[in-house]
N, C-alpha and C positions, 0 to 999 in steps of 0.2 A: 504494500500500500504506500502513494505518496505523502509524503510529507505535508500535514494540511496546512496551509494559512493561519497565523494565528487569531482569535476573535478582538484581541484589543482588549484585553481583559488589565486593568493597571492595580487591581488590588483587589482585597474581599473589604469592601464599604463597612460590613459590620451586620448582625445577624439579626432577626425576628422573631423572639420570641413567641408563643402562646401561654398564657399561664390564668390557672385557678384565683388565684390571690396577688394584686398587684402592689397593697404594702407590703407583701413581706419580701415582693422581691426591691419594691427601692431600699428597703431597710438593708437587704442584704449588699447591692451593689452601692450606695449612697453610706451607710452606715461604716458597714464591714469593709467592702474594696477602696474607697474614697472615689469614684466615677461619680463627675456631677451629672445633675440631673438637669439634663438641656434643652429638651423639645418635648410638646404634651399635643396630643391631639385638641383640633381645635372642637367648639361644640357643633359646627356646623359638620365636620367630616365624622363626630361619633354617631348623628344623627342618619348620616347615610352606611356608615359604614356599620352600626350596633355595636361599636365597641371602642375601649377606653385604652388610648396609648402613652407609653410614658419612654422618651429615649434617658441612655445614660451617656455619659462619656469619658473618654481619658485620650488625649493624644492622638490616633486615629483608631480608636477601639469606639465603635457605637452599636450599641445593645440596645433593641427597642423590645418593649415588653409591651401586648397586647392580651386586657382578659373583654371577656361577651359581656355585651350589654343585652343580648338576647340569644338565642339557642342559634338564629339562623345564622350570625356572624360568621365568618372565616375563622375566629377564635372558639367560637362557640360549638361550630363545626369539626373542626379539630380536635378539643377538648370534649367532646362527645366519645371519641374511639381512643382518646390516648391521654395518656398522664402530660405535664407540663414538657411543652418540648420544643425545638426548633423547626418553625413553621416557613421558615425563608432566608437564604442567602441571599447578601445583596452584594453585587460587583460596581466596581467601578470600571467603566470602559469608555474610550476611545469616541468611537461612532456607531449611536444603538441603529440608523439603518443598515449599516454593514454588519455590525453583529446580528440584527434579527436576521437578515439577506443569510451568509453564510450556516447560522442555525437551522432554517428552515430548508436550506438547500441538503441540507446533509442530512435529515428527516430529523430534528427536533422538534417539538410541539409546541406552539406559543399560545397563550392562553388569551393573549390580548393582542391587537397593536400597536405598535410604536405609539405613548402617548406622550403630548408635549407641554408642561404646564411652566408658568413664570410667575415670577414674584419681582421684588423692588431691586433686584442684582443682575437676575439674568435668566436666563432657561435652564428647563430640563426636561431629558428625554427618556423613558422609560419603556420597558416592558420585560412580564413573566413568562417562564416558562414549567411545564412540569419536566418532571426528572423521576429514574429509579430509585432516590432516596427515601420511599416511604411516600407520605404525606407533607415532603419538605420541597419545596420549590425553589427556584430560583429568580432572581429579580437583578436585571444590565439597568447603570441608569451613565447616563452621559450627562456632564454637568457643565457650563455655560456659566458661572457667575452665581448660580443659583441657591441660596442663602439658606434656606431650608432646610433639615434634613431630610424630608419628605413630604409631600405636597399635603397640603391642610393642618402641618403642623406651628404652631406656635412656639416661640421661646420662651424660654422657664426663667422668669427673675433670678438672679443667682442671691441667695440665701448667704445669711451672715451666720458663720462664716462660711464661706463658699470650700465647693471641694478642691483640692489642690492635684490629686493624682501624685499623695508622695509618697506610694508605691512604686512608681516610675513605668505603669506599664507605657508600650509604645504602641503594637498595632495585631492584628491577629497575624499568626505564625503559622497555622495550619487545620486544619478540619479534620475530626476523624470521623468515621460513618461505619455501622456495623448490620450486615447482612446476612440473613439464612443462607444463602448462594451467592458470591458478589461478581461472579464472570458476567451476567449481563449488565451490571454498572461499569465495570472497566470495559467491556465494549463501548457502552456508550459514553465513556467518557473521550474513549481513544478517537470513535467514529464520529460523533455527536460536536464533543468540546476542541477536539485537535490537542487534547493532553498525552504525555507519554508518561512509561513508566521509570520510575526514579531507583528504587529502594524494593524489600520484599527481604520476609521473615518469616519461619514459619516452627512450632515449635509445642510440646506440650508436657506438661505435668508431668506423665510418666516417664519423660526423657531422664529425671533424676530419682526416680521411686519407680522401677518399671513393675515392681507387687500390688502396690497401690492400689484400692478396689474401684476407687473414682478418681477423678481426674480433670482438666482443663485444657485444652489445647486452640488456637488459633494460625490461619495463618493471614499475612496482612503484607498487601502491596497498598505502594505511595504512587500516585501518580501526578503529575503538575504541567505545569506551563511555563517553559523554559523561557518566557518572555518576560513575564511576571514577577516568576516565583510564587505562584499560588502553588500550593500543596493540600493536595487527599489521602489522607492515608486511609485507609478500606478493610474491612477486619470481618473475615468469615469462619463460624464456631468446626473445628475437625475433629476426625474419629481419633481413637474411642471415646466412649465417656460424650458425643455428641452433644446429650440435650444435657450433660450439667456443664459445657462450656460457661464460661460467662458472656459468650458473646450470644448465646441461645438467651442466658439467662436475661439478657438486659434486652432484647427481640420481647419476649415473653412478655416483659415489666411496660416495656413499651406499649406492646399488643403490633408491633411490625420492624420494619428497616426502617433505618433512620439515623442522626447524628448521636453522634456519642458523646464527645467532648472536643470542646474547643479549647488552643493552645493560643494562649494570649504571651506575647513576646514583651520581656521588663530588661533593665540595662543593668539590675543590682541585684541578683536571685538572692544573695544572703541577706540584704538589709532588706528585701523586700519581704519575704518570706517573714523574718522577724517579726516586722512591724503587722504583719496581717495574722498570724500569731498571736501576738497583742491587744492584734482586738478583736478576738474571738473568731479567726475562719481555723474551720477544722480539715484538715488532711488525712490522705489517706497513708496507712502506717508502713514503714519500711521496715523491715526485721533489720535486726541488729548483726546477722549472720552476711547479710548484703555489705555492710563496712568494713564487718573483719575481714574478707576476699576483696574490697577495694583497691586497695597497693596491688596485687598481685593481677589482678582484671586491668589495675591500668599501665602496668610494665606490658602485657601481653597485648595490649590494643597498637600499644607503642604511640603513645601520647605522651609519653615521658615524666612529666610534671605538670601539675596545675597550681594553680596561683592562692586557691583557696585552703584552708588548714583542714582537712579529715576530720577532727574533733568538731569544727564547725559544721561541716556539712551531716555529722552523725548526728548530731544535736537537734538539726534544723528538719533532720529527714528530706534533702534534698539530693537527688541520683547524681551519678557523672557518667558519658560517655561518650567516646569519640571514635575514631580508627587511623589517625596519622598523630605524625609531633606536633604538640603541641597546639594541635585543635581537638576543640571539643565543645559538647555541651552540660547545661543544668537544667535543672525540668526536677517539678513536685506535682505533685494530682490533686486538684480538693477531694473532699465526698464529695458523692453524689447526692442530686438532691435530695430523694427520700430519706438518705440517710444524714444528711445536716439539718431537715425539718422534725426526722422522725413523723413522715406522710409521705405515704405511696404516691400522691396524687402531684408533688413536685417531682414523681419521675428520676427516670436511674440516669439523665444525664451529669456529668462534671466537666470542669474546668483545669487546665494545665499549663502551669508557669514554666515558661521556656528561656535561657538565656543560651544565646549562641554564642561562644568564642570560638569560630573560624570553623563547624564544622556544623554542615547542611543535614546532615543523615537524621535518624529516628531511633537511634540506641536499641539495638539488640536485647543487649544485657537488661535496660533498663524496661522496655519492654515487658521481659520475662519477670521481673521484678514487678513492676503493677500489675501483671495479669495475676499472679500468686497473692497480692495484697488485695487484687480484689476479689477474688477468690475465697481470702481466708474472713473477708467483711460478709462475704455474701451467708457463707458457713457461721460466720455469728450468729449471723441475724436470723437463725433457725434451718438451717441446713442448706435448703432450697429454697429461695422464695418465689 
């Protein structure tokens, strides 16, 4: 196959929430993360739309959170078949009739078209599409000056004292998505989006317990846009032991496919980590068995040395991993939401603090490290859930 065109894609905008409970998520990203809170639906767009939006913000990170003002809404819709969860991707791009052109050419399916709306700055141009992700869609918008984060939304007075983002996130880092079967998403990501494959890992439980009466196993290709630098990594549950994967498991919780977690990219993983620590985000646990094999994992990667002291990062429960000298990466996992609300109904997705020094990849080692951690949460929480 040729080499496709790329679509102009310059970044992931920032995602779409659906959610049950809309204070408890500003409290969570407003209180706990420091993301101010920047844009609200106006009442003219909840009236048409049946439902109440509230963005956040940090640097180029913008999370809109949308609950139903009635059943029919696209939240309300949503939230009828599934727990709280990511209902849309939003890109930024280039030229949305090139990209609808190109999309539609290669069979993607557009739900709308190309729409163009303006405010006191300038235009914008829009339109969705569906996708294999589940009930998660996608939304190209082209932006002209356009002041707004999305049309019919209003700015939020900033509150004294305002949020500061002194966490330091920057911008979202990658997407993951998890599948009963994921060969027809990486079709269509290869056919559809012009994305290739980056990365791929694949691995289970019983590779280090092969007596073991249950088990966990995944395998998980990355794919992106070498234009970009957008990244997907894609995670499908493997035999044995199938349905008590976690990737079955979090399918199930969900009630389908869908995003799993998003990796928000920060410039300072130890102070940041600290401070969110501080004030009350809960992570998910590393075993202490993962640090005492750290020196020895990181001679054999041949990453040589890192910058940060071991004792810090054991403390903090923050991973490391690379594959050359001297690059590498950091990365923590929150819980997921059920399990930081203690409610099924905020859904098995989480969030993943990423800091990159000089290496692009998706850690192996570390990988196999949170699949086991969440694994041994999901086993808390009563065997199976």
């Amino acid at each position: 196959m040729a080499k496709l065109a790329p679509l102009g894609i310059q970044r992931i905008e920032g995602i779409h929430w659906y959610v049950h409970d809309l204070a408890r998520s500003r409290a969570f990203y407003v209180d706990r993360l420091d993301l101010a809170e920047t844009w609200r639906s106006t009442p003219a767009l909840e009236a048409t739309g049946r439902q109440r939006s509230v963005a956040f913000t940090a640097a180029d990170v913008n999370i809109v959170c949308s609950t139903p003002l009635d059943r029919s809404s696209r939240a309300g819709r949503f939230l009828a078949k599934h727990p709280d969860g990511v209902g849309t991707l939003i890109f930024a791009i280039e030229d949305a009739e090139r990209t609808f052109k190109l999309l539609e050419e290669r069979g993607g399916t557009p739900i709308d078209e190309v729409q163009t709306f303006t405010d006191d700055g300038g235009t914008l141009r829009q339109f969705s599409i569906t996708t294999p992700f589940g009930d998660t869609t996608f939304r190209f918008r082209e932006r002209r000056g356009f002041r707004s984060l999305y049309p019919g939304a209003e700015a939020v007075p900033p509150p004294a004292p305002a949020a500061t983002n002194r966490y330091g996130f920057q911008a979202i880092d990658h997407v993951t998505s998890n599948f009963q079967t994921m060969k027809p998403a990486l079709l269509w990501m290869e056919h559809v989006l012009g994305l290739e494959q980056l990365w791929e890992v694949e691995f289970h439980t019983v590779d280090i317990d092969p007596d073991r009466a249950t088990g966990s196993g995944l395998k998980s290709i990355v794919m992106w846009d070498p234009a970009s630098g957008v990244k997907f990594a894609n995670n499908e549950p493997s035999r044995p032991f199938f349905k008590a994967s976690q990737i079955n498991i979090f399918n199930e919780e969900l009630r389908g496919d869908g995003v799993q977690h998003v990796a928000l990219a920060i410039g300072d993983i130890v102070g940041g980590v600290r401070g969110l620590r501080a004030s009350g985000v809960s992570f998910m646990p590393t075993p202490g068995a993962y640090y005492d094999m750290l020196p020895e994992r990181i001679a054999k990667t041949g990453i040589g040395a890192i910058d940060e002291e071991l004792a810090t990062l054991r403390d903090l429960g923050i991973l490391v991993d690379g594959d050359h000298h001297h690059a590498y990466m950091l990365q923590i996992f929150l819980k997921e939401g059920a399990g930081l609300y203690g409610d099924s109904t905020a859904g098995p997705f989480f969030y993943e603090i990423i800091q990159r020094k000089g290496d692009r990849g998706f850690g192996a080692g570390n990988f196999r490290a949170l699949f086991e951690s969440i694994e041994r949460e999901q086993l808390g929480a009563g065997g199976k859930r």
